[in-house]
C-alpha positions in Angstrom: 0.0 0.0 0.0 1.6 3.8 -0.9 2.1 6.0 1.4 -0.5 8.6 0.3 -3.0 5.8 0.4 -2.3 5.1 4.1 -2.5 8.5 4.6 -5.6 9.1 3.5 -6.9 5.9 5.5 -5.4 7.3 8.6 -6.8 10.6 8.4 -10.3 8.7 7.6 -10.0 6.9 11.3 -9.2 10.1 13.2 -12.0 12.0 11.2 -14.6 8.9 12.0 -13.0 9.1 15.7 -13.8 12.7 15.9 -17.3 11.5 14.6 -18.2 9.7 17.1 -16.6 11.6 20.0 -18.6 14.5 18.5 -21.7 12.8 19.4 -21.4 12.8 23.2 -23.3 9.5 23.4 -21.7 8.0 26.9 -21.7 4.6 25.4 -19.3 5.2 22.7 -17.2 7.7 25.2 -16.9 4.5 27.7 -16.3 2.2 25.3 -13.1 4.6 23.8 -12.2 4.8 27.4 -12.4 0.9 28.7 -11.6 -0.2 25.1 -8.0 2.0 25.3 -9.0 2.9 21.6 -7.1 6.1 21.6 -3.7 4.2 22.5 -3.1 4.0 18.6 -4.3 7.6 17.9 -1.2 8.9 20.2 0.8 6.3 19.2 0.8 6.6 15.4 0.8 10.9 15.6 3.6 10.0 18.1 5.7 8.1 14.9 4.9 10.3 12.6 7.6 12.6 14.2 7.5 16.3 13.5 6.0 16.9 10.2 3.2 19.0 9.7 0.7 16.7 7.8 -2.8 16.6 7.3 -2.9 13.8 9.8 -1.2 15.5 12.6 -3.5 18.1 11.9 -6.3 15.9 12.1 -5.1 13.9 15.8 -4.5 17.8 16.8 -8.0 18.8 15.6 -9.5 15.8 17.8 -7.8 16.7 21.0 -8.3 20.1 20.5 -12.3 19.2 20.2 -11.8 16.6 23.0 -10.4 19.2 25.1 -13.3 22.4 24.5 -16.4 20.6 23.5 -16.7 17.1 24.6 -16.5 15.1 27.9 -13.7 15.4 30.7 -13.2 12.0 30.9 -11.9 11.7 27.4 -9.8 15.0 27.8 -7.9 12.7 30.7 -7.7 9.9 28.5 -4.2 10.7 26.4 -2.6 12.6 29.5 -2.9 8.6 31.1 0.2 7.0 28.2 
């Protein structure tokens, strides 16, 4: 698989992530949380290093919602690895 390709997949799970968390249901939230679903969020932003891509911009994006809009819990979440 190309690199642009994976990219574009990658970007599609942290939009689809920011999806869900945007609709504050508390059974998705708990499941993300119990289900240590954001683990490979932080971890793949983490090896992507320091290039400004659209997927860094797109992990950023979702904290940056986690962190204003949605529930506290989930703002806790990638402070825990």
């Amino acid at each position: 698989m190309s690199i642009a390709v994976r990219l574009r997949v990658n970007v599609g799970v942290v939009r689809f992530v920011r999806r869900i968390v945007g609709l504050k249901d508390e059974t998705y939230n708990r499941h993300i949380i119990n289900g240590d679903h954001m683990r490979a969020l932080c971890e793949a932003f983490i090896a992507n290093g320091n290039s400004y891509n659209l997927f860094n911009s797109a992990v950023i994006e979702l904290f940056e919602y986690i962190r204003v809009v949605s529930d506290y819990a989930l703002c806790y979440l990638p402070l825990n690895h």
